[in-house]
N, C-alpha and C positions, 0 to 999 in steps of 0.2 A: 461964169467962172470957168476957167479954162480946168480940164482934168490934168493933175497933177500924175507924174509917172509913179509906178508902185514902188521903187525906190528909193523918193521923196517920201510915201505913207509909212513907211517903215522908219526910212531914220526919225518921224515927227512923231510916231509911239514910242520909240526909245528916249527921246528926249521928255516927253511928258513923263515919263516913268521917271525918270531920272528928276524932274523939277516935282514930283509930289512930294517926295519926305521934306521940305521945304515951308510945306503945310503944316508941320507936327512940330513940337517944341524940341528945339528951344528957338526958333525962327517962328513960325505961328502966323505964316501966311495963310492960314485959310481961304482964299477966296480960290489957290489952287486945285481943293478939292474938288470945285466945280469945272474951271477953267480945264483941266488936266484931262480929266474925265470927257470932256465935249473934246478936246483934243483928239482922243483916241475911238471915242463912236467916229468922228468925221473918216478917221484914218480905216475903219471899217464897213465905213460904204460902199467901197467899189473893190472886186476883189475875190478869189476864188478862196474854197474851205482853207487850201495849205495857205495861200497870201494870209487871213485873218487868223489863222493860227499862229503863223510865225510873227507877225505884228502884236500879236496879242504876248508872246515869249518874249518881246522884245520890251513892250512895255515893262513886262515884269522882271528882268533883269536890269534894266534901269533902275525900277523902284525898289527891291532888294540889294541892288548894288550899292545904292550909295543912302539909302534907309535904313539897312544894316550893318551898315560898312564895320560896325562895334565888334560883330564875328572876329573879323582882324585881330585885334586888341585882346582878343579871349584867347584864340588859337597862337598869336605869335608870342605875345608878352607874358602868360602865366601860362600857355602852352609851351613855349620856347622852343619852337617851328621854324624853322628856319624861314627869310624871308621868301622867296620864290614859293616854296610849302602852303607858307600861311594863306598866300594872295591865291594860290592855287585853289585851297579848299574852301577857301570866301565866295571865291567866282561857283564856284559846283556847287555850293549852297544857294546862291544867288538863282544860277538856272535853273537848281530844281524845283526851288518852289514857284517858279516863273512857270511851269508846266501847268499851276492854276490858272493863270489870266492865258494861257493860251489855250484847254480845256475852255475854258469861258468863251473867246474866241472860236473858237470850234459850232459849239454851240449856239452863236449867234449866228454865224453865216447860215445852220442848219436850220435852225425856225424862225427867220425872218420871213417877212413877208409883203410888210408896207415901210417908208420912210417913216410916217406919226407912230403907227404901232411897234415899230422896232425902237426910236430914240427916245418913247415916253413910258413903254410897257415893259418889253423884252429888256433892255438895257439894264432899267433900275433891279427887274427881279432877279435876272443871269448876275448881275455884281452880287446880291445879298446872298444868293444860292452860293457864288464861288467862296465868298467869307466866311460864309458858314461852313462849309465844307476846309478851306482852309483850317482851319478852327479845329476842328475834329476829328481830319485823319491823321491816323500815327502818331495819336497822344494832340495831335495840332500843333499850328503856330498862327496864333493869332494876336500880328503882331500889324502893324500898318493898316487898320481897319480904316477906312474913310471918312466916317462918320466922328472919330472922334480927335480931332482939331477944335470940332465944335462944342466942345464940354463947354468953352466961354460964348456962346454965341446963344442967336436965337433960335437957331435950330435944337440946342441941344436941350430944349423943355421935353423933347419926343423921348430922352433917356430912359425916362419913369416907367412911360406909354409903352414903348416896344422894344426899348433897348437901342445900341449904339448902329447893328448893322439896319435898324430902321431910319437912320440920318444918313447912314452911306446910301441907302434905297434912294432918297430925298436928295442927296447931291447930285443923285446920278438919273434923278428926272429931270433937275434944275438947268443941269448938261443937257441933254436932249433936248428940253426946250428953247436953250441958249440956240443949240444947232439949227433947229426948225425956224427960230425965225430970223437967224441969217440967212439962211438955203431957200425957204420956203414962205414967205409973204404972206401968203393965205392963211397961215395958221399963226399968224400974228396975235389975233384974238382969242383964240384957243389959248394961246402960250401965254398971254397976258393973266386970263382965268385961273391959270394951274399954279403962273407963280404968287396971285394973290392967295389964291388958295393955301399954299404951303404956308405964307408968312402969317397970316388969318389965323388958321389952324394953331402956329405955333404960339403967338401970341396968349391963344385960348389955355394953352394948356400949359405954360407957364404961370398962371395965376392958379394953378389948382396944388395946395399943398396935401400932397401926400401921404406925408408921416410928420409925427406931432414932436417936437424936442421936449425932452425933459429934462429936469437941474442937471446943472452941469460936474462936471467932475474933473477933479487937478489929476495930470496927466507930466512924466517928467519919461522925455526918449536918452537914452545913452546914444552919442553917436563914440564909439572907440576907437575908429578909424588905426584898425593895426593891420601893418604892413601883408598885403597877401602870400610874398615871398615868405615871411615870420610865424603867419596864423598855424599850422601846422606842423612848426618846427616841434618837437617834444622838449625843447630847453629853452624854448618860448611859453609853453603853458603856463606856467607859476608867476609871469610874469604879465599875461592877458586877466588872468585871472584875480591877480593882486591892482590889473588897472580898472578892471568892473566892480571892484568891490571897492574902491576908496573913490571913485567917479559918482557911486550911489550912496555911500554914507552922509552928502549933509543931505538928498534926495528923501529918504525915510520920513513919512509922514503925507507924503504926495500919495492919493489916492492909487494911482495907477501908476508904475514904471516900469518901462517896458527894456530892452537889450533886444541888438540885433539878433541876424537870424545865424546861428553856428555862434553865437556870439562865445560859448564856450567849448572849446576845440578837444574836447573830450570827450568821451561816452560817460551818460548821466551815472552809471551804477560802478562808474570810478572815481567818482567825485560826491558819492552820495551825504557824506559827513559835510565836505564845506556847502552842497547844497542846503542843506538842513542848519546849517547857522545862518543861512542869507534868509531862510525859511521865517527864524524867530526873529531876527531884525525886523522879518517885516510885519509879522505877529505883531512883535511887542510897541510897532508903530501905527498901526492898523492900514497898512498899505499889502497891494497888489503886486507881484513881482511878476511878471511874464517875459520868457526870455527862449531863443531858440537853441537846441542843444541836439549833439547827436545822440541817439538812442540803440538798443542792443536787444532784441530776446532772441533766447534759444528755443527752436523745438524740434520736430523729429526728424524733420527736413535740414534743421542745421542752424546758421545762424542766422538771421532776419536782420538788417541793418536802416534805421529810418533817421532822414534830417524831420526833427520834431522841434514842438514848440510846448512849453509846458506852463504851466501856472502856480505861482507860488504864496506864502503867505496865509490876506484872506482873500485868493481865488484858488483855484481847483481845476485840473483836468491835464489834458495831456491831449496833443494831435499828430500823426504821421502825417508826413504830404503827401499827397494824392496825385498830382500831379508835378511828376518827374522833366527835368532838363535832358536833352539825351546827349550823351558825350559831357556833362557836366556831373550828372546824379547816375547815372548807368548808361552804360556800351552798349547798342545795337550791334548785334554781330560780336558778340562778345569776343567769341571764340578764333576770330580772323581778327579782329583789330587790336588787341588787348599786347602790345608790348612794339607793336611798331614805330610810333614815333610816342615821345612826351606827353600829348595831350589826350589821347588814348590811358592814359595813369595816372589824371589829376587827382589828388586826393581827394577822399569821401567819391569816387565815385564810380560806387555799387551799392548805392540803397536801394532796398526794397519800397513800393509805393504802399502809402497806407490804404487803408479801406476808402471806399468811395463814399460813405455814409458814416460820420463822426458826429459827436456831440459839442456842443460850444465848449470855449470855456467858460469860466466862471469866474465874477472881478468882484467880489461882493454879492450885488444883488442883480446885477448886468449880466447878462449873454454875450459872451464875444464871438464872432465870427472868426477863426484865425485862417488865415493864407501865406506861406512863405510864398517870398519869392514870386518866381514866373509865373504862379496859380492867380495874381491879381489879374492877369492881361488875359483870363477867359471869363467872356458875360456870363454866361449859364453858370457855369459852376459858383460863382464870384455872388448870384444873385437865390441859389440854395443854402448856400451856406451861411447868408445873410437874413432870408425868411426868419430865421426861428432866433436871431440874438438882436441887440439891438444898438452896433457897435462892430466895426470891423476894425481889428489887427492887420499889417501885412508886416512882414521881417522880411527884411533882404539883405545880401550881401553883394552892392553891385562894384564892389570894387575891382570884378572880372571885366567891367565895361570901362574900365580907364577912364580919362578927358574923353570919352565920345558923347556920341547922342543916342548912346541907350540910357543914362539916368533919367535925362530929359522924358525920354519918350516913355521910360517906364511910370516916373509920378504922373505924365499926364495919362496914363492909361488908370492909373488907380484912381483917381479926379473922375475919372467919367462913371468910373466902377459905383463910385458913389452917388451919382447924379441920378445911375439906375436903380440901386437898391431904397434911397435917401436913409441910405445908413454914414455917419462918419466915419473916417479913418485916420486909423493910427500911424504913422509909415516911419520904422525905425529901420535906422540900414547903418553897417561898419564905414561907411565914409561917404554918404548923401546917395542921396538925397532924402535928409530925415525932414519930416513933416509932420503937421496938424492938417486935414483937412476936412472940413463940417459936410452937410450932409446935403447941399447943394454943390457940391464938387469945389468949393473956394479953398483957397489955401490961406489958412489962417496964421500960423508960425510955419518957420521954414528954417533953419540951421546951413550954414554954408558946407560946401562940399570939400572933403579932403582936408579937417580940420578936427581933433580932438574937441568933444564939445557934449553940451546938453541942453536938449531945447526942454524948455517949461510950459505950462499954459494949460486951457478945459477946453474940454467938448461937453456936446450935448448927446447923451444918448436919444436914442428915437424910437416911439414905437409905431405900430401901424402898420400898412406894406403898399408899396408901390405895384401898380400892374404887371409891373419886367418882374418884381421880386416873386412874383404868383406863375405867371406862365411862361416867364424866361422867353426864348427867342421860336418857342414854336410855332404861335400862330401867324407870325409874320412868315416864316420861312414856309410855315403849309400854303398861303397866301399866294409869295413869291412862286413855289412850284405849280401853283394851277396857275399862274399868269403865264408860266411858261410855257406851257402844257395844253394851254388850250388849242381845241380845235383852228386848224389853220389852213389854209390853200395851199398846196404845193408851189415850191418856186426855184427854177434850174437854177443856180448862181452865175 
C-alpha cells in the first residue's frame, strides 16, 4: 500500500470523527464504533508527536462538532445569541474538548513502540484513560463515550462487569485488530483468537443475571411540556402549576408519580401550602409523588440556591444535585462573564451543588436512586447512588436541546446507565423524552416528544448489585494505566 501524504491522514481523522456520532441514537449505526476508531489508529501510524497530536484535535472536533451540535440550540434559541455568536461559541466548545483525543494522540506517539502492541494494548487503554479523564475534569463531560451505542448489542453484557468505558476499551481492540489484519497477515491468527475471544466472553456474561426483580409497581410520568420561553415567566406560574395539578388528579392511586425536573418554577418554601395539599391527595391515595423543584436555605454565608428533587406523600426525602451544568446551573468565571451576552443570565443559573454524599429517596418501602438531569450521563457517580436503592429516578428538563440529538443521546446514555447498575429507570422530562426503562437497559413505554401527555405502566424494583454497582470504573481504569505504563523500549518517532 502506497503511504498516503499526512494531509490525506488528517482530513481521514476529521472525517471519522465527524461520522461517529452516527453510531449513538437516534441513527444507531454501531458498527462505526469500531469502523471510526480503526480509521484513526491507521491515521496514527506514520507521523511525528505534533502530526498525531493535531490528527487526534481533529478527530475530536469532528466528533464534537456535529455529536454535539445541540450546544447551538441551547446557546442560540433559549440563549438568544445571535447567530455568528452562537456557532462561534459551538466551534470553541467543539475544540476544546477536542484537546482530549489530541492529549490521547500525544500520548500514543510517545509510548509506542510495536504495530501488535500499540493497536491491541496501547490503543484500547489510552481511549479508556482519555474517557475517563474526559469524565472527570472540571466537573466532566462525559458525553460521546464509545462504548455506549452498544447498550442494544452483545457487547453490552460487559455493562454489569466493568461499566461502559470497558466496551469503548473492546471497541477499540476490535479496531486494531481490524487494522492488524489488513496491514499485517501474520497476525491473522492472533486476531482471529482475540475477536473470538471478545464475542465468547460476551456471550458468557450475558447469561449471568445479576440483580433479582422484585413485584412490580404502577408507575404514572407527567410529561408537561411547557414552553421554555413561559417556564419562568412569574405570570406563567399559577398557571404550570394549576397544569400538574389537574394532569395528576385522575393519576392518585398509582403507586409512584413522578413530574419533571424544575417541574415547579418556584422555590419550595413559596409554595409550601399548595405543596402540602398535593401532599394529602397523595396520602389519602396511598401514592408517591416525587417531583423536581427549586430549593432555598439560608446561612451564614447567605443564600444557598439547589435545583432539588423531593418526595412526597407515602415517600420521603429531599436531594440537591451534585452535579452541576456549567453555563446552565452556574458561571465559571462568574465574575467576567456574568451580564455579557443572554446566555451568561439564563434563569436558575446559580445553584449551589449539593453534597456529594446523599441519602435515597423514599417511595414506600423502595430506595430510590434520584439524578436530575446531566448527573445520568456519569458511570461512577450513576452507579453509587444506585448501590444502596433499588430503582433509579432521573428528571430532566431537555427542552434546552430543541429537535436535536441530545434527547436521543441523552435516554440512550440512561439505557446504559441501567444496564450497569441492573437497577430500572424512571425518566420523566417537561417535553421527552419521557420513559420506562427496566433493568436491562430496554425501553418499555416511551411517550412522544413535544406533546402534553402521561405515560402509565410498572417496573420491577431490583435487588442485589452488579460488579460496576460495587467498584464503579476503577479497576479497569487502574488496569488501562499499567497497560500504558508498562515498561517499554525507547523508540525515536
Amino acid at each position: 500500500m502506497t503511504n498516503p501524504p499526512a494531509w490525506l491522514r488528517s482530513w481521514l481523522a476529521l472525517a471519522a470523527g465527524a461520522l461517529l456520532p452516527l453510531a449513538f441514537a437516534p441513527f444507531g449505526f454501531w458498527p462505526l464504533t469500531i469502523l471510526c476508531p480503526a480509521l484513526l489508529l491507521w491515521c496514527w501510524q506514520e507521523g511525528s508527536y505534533k502530526q498525531l497530536a493535531w490528527r487526534g484535535w481533529l478527530f475530536g472536533v469532528g466528533m464534537f462538532g456535529t455529536g454535539t451540535s445541540w450546544v447551538y440550540v441551547s446557546i442560540h434559541t433559549y440563549g438568544e445569541a445571535p447567530v455568528p455568536l452562537a456557532a462561534l461559541l459551538t466551534l470553541l466548545f467543539s475544540a476544546g474538548l477536542a484537546l482530549f483525543t489530541s492529549l490521547q494522540a500525544w500520548l500514543f506517539a510517545h509510548l509506542r513502540r510495536h504495530p501488535y502492541h500499540d493497536a491491541l494494548v496501547l490503543f484500547p487503554a489510552l481511549w479508556i484513560v482519555s474517557e475517563w479523564l474526559r469524565g472527570w475534569f472540571l466537573t466532566g463531560f462525559p458525553w460521546l463515550y464509545l462504548g455506549t451505542p452498544h447498550v442494544d448489542t452483545w457487547l453490552g453484557a460487559w455493562a454489569p462487569f466493568l461499566g461502559v468505558l470497558s466496551i469503548s476499551g473492546l471497541c477499540c481492540l476490535c479496531a486494531g485488530a481490524l487494522v492488524m489484519a489488513l496491514q499485517q497477515r501474520q497476525y491473522l491468527s492472533r486476531v482471529a483468537v482475540i475477536i473470538a475471544v471478545v464475542i465468547t466472553s460476551s456471550l458468557l456474561l450475558s447469561a449471568i443475571r445479576w440483580t433479582q426483580p422484585q413485584p412490580a409497581i404502577t408507575v404514572a410520568l407527567v410529561q408537561g411540556n411547557v414552553p421554555q420561553q413561559l417556564k419562568w415567566d412569574p405570570e406563567y406560574r399559577d398557571t404550570t402549576l394549576a397544569l400538574y395539578a389537574s394532569m395528576t388528579q385522575p393519576l392518585w392511586g398509582t403507586q409512584l408519580v413522578v413530574w419533571p425536573e424544575a417541574a415547579l418554577p418556584v422555590f419550595m418554601d413559596d409554595i409550601s401550602d399548595w405543596l402540602g395539599t398535593q401532599e394529602q391527595l397523595a396520602l389519602q391515595h396511598g401514592s408517591t409523588l416525587v417531583t423536581g423543584i427549586p430549593s432555598r436555605q439560608q446561612t451564614a454565608g447567605g443564600w444557598h440556591y439547589y435545583n432539588s428533587m423531593i418526595a412526597l406523600g407515602y415517600g420521603i426525602g429531599s436531594y440537591h444535585k451534585h452535579k452541576l451544568v456549567p453555563f446552565g446551573e452556574y458561571v465559571p468565571l462568574e465574575g467576567w462573564l456574568r451580564g455579557l451576552i443572554r446566555f451568561f443570565d439564563l434563569p436558575m443559573s446559580a445553584f449551589s451543588a449539593g453534597p456529594r454524599y446523599q441519602p435515597p429517596l423514599q417511595a414506600g418501602s423502595w430506595a430510590i436512586a434520584p439524578l436530575i438531569c446531566y448527573e445520568i450521563a456519569y458511570p461512577d457517580y450513576t452507579a453509587r447512588q444506585a448501590q444502596i436503592a433499588n430503582m433509579i429516578i432521573t428528571i430532566s428538563n431537555d427542552t434546552w436541546f430543541g429537535r436535536s440529538l441530545g434527547p436521543h443521546q441523552h435516554l440512550q446514555m440512561a439505557r446504559m446507565r441501567a444496564r450497569e447498575t441492573g437497577r430500572p429507570i424512571i425518566r420523566a422530562t417537561n417535553n421527552g423524552v419521557t420513559a420506562l426503562v427496566d433493568h436491562d437497559g430496554n425501553i418499555r413505554e416511551q411517550l412522544p416528544s413535544f406533546e402534553t401527555g402521561v405515560l402509565t405502566g410498572s417496573i420491577e424494583p431490583t435487588k442485589g448489585q452488579t460488579l460496576f454497582s460495587i467498584w464503579a470504573s476503577w479497576p479497569l481504569l487502574g488496569l488501562a494505566l499499567l497497560l500504558m505504563l508498562a515498561k517499554r523500549h525507547p523508540q525515536t518517532p
